[in-house]
Structure formats: C-alpha cells, structure tokens
N, C-alpha and C positions, 0 to 999 in steps of 0.2 A: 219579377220581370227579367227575363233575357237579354242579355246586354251583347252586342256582336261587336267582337272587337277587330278594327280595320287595318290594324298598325301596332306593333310590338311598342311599349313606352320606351321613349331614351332622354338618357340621364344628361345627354350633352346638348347641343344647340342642333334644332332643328332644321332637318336636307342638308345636313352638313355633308354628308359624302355624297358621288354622284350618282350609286345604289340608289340611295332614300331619294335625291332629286326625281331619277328615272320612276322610281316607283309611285311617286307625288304625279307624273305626268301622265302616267298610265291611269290613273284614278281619274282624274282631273281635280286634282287637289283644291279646292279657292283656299284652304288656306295658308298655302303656299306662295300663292299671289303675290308681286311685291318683295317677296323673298330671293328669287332668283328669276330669270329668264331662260328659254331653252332656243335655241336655232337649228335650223333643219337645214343639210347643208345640198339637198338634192329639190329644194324650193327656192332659196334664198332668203327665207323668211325665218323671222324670230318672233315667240308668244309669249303666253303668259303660260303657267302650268294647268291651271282651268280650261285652253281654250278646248271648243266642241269641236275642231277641225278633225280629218280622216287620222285613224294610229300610225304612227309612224315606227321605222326601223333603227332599232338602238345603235347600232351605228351610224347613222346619217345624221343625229341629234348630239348638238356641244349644247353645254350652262355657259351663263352668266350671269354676272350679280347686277347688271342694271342695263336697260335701253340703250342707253349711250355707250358700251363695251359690245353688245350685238352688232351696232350700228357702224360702230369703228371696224369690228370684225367683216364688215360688208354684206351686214343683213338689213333686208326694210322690216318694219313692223308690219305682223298679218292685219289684214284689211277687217275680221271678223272680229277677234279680241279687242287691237287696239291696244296691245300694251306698251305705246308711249304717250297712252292716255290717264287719265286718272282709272279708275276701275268704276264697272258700271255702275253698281248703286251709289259712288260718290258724285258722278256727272248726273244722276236722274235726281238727286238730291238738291244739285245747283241749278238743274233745269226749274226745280218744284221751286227753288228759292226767289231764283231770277222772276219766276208768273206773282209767285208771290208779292213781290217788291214792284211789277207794272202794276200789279190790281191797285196795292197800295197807295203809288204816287198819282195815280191814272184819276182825271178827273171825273170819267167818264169812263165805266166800266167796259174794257177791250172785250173784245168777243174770244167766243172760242179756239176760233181759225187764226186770229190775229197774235193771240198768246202762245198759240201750237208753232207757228213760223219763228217767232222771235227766240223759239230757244232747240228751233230746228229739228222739231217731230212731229209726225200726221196728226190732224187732230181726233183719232181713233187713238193713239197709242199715248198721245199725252193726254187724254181725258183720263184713261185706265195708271198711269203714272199718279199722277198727279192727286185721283183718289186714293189709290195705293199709301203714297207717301202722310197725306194729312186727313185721310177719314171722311171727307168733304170733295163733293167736286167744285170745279172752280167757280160754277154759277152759288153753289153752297157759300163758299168761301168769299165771294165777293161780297154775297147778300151779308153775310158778315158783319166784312169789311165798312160798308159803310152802315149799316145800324150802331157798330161805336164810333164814326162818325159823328153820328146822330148823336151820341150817348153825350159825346166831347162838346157837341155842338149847342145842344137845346140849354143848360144853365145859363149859358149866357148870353143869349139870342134875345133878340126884340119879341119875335113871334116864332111859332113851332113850323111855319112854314119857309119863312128863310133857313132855318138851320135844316130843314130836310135838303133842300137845295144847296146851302152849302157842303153838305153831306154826297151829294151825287148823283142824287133821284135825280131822276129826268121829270118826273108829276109825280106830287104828294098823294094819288090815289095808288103809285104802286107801293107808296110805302106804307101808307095807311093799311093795308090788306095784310100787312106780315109785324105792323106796331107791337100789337100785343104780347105775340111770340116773341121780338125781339128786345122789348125796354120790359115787360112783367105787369105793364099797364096802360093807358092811352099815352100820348105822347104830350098832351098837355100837364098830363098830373104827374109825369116824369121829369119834365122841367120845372115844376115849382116843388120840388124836394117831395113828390107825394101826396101833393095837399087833394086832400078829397078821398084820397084812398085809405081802404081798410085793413088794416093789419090786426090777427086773432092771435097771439100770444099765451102762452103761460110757463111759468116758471114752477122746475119741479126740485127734486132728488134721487140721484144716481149714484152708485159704489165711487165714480170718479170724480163726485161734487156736485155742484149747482148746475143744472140744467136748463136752457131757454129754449124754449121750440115756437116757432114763427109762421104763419103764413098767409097769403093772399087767398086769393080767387082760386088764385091758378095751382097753390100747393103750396110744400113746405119752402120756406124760403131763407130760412136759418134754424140751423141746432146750435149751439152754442157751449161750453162748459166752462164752469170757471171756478171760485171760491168765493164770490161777495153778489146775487142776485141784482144786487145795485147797478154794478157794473156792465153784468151785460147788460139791462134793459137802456140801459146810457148808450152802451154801445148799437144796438135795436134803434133808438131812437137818432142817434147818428146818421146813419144810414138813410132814413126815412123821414129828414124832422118837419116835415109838414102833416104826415099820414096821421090818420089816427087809430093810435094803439089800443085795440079794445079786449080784456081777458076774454079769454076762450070758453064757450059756452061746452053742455055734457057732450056733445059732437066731437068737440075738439080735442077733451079731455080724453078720451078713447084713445084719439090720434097722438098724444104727447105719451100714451102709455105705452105703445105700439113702439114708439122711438126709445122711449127705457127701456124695454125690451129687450130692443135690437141690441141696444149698447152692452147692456148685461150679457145678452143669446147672439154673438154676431151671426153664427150658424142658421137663428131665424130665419133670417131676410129680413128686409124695409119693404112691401108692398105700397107703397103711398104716393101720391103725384108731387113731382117738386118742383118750383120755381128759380131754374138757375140762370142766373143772371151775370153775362162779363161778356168781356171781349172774344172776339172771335177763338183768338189762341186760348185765352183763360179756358176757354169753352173743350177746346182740342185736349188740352192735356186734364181738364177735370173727365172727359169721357176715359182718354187714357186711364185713370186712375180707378175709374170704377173697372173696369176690363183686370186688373190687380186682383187674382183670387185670394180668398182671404185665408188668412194663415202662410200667404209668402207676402215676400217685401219686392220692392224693384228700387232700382237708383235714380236719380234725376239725371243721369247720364243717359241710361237705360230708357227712363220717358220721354228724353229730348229725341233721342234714333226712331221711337215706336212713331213719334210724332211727323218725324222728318224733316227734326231741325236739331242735327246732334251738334250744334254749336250753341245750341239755347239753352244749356245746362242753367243759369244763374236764370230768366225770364221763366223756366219751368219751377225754380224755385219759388218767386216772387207769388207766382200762379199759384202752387198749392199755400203760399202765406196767407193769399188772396181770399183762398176758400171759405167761404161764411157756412156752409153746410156739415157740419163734423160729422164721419164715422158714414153717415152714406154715402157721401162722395169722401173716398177713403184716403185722403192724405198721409195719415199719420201709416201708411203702407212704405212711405217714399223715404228712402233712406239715403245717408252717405256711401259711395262707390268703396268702400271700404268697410259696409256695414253697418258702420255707427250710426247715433241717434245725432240727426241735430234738431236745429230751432224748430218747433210744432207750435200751432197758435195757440194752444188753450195747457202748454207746459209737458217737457220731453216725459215726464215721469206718466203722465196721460197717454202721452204715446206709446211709452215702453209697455204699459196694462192692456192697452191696447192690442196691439202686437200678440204679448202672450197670451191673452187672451183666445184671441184667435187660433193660434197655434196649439192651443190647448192645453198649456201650460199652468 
C-alpha cells in the first residue's frame, strides 16, 4: 500500500515554530486544534487552525497559545469555527448527552422538535447528529430507554400493566407490539423469572473448555465457557430460574456445532439468529463490538467515542462483563488503552487464545 506522507516527522514538540504553525493553517490541520490559535489582523478575528474560512496572507496572520491571549490581543472569535468554544465534535457529543439524559429523566417521551431546541439544532441536523453519535435514532433510543424501564419494572410489580405505565407507555398496546423484541419473551413470562418459557440448551467440548450454548424461540441466547459444566448450567439457570431448561434435540445439536466451530474457525462466521438481550447502552456498545474486525483488538476508550460517550470508559466495561453471548458478540476483542489483557468473563487466558487465534497466530 502507498502511504503519502503530509509532513516531514519531528523529533521535537509539535507547531512549535511559526513555519510548522503556518503550514498546520494552510492544511487545515484539526490536529492542531487546541494547540495554538492564529489571528488575522486585516479581519480582526482569530480561529482555530482547522477553520474552512477564505486563505489568508502570511503576513496579516500572528499565533497564539490560547483564546484568551487573541482576545487580550483585540481579536473576536470567528463566528464559523467558534474557537472559544469547545471543538465540534465535543459540543455534538454533549448535545447527544444532554437528549440523552431528557429521554432518560422524561416521563413522557419528548418529541423530536422538543429535544432538537433544547440543545439548540434543527431538527434535520440533530436527528442525523444524534444517529451519528449512538447508532440509534432518538425514537430508537427512546424505545430503548423505556423497555429497560419495563425490564427494572416488571419483577416487582403487582401486574405487567402497571409497570408498562410506570415505564412511560402512554397504552400497553404500543408496548405490547415491540414486547418480544424488547424483553426475548411475553412480558408476563418475563416478569415471573421465565416461567413458561423454553430454553434448549446443551453442553459440549471446545480446545478452550466446557462449553454451554442456549436458546429461545428467537435464537442463541447464551454461549458460555468455563471448566466445570456444573457451573455454567447454574449460571443458565440463574438467569432464567422459572424457564424450563430442556436438552437440545438433533436440530439443535447442528446449531452448538456450528458455534464449536466458530470458536475453533473464527474466520468461519456465526450465521445463526441470536437472542440479545440488555439495556439500551449494553445493546449500543454489544453492536459496537461485533463492528470489531476479527483479528484486531479496540480499547474501551475507543468503544466509549465509537459510541458517543467517551466518558463511559468503565459502563463500557461493565457492558462487555455483561455480555452472556461469547466469541459472537466479541468481547474478549476489547482491551486495555495500553494493549493489555484485562478481566474477561470466562478467564484472560481464554481471551488471550482468542485473540491469537484470530490473528492467526
């Protein structure tokens, strides 16, 4: 592959002279951004090095190391940059956060137009933001939002219709229409831990141990790995302890081979339907995960930005802990911002096989 190189490497601290500044302005450097400021002294304005305004003439342009030294200098900030603002995608980040948190607190799911004003963009351009940022648009994101509502609600509810209502259905027939997709089964057999439901199970053998493979109606709903069979079916039963667990008929046994497979051959693929079940975010950063080509790794740093909440580093983590599905929804992808291996559910040394595996090691 051809590599075109933009800028000679240097060994010292970067834009340090006002050559490299000027040349970072001529580009439109962004990542320069934040580093310096430049002012134009036949506008009276000062930018950022990124901004898209007309080129300017190298002498009518001074540096500065920050807004507040432009400004003392007697410049305004341009109206197009904005650079005595945050920088763009950190304001479209706190715009997606702020929708996020009315959805959240809102008892009563805000409209489009209503969450477009409150963080002061059309609602043509925060609809396209705001999927941008979390994958989901906001009608997505809301429906969500209260199906784990629902999720929090229904164990401890009198009836499965109060808790849709305390949830934020407006009538239990719009939520009855999306139940299934959203809890993995009716919403009454959700609330008594499963009871009535069928869960097909069987327990196999894989180069990385004991293997559990699960599923509903709707698909797989747990892989598992571990060293004592005992354990995960405890753990299976945890999950589900009203359901009943019944071994997997010659159907199913295909389908658990297909997943040894996979695990042995990651390069196969998983072709199978699966049954994933969490919270809105769990949901966000499990899709994140599968988007993880195989045979690289990504950080939890890295999946909290993809996501659009690069403060969520430790809830991202939580979220692939979360993970009941192994090796298809690929966790054990997700690393420390420094490479290392940490905590994996089913043990780091599985992860690390994993891993190399993949990479073809």
């Amino acid at each position: 592959m051809n590599e075109v190189q933009t800028k000679p490497k240097s060994t010292g601290p970067a834009f340090a002279s006002d050559d490299e500044r000027w040349e970072a302005v001529r580009r439109r450097d962004p990542a320069a951004d934040g580093i310096f400021y430049y002012s134009v002294r036949t506008t009276g304005v000062y930018c950022r090095p990124s901004c898209g305004s007309r080129p300017k003439r190298r002498e009518n342009v001074a540096f500065h190391a920050s807004p507040d030294e432009a400004e003392r200098a007697g410049f305004r900030p341009c109206k197009r940059c904005r650079p005595n603002e945050a920088p763009l995608a950190r304001r479209r980040a706190d715009a997606v956060a702020k929708a996020c948190r009315l959805i959240d607190e809102a008892e009563e799911v805000p409209d489009l137009d209503t969450l477009a004003r409150a963080v002061g963009m059309s609602r043509y351009h925060f609809h396209r933001v705001f999927k941008e940022a979390t994958g989901l648009t906001p009608k997505a994101y809301a429906a969500g939002r209260r199906a784990d509502r629902v999720r929090e609600e229904l164990p401890g509810s009198q009836t499965v219709t109060s808790a849709i209502y305390d949830a934020g259905f407006n009538s239990s027939s719009r939520f009855y229409a999306s139940a299934a997709e959203a809890l993995g089964m009716a919403p009454g057999t959700f609330r008594s831990g499963g009871d009535g439901a069928t869960i097909r199970f069987a327990l196999g053998d894989c180069s990385l141990g004991t293997i559990l493979v699960a599923a509903t109606d709707k698909g797989i709903c747990a892989i598992t790995l571990g060293d004592d069979p005992d354990v995960l079916l405890r753990d299976l039963q945890d999950r589900f302890p009203k359901a009943t667990l019944v071994g997997g008929d010659q159907a199913f046994e295909h389908w658990v081979a297909r997943v040894v497979g996979f695990v042995e051959e990651p390069a196969a693929g998983l072709d199978l339907p699966l049954d994933v079940r969490g919270t809105a975010f769990q949901q966000r950063v499990w899709q994140a995960l599968t988007e993880i080509p195989p045979g690289t790794t990504a950080s939890y740093a890295e999946i909290a930005e993809r996501i659009g909440a690069p403060k969520a580093v430790r809830a991202v983590a939580r979220a692939c802990a979360s993970n009941a599905i192994a090796v298809a929804i690929p966790c054990h992808r997700v690393v420390r911002s420094d490479g290392g291996l940490s905590g994996y559910r089913w043990g780091v040394e599985r992860k690390r096989a994993l891993i190399a595996r993949e990479a073809g090691s």
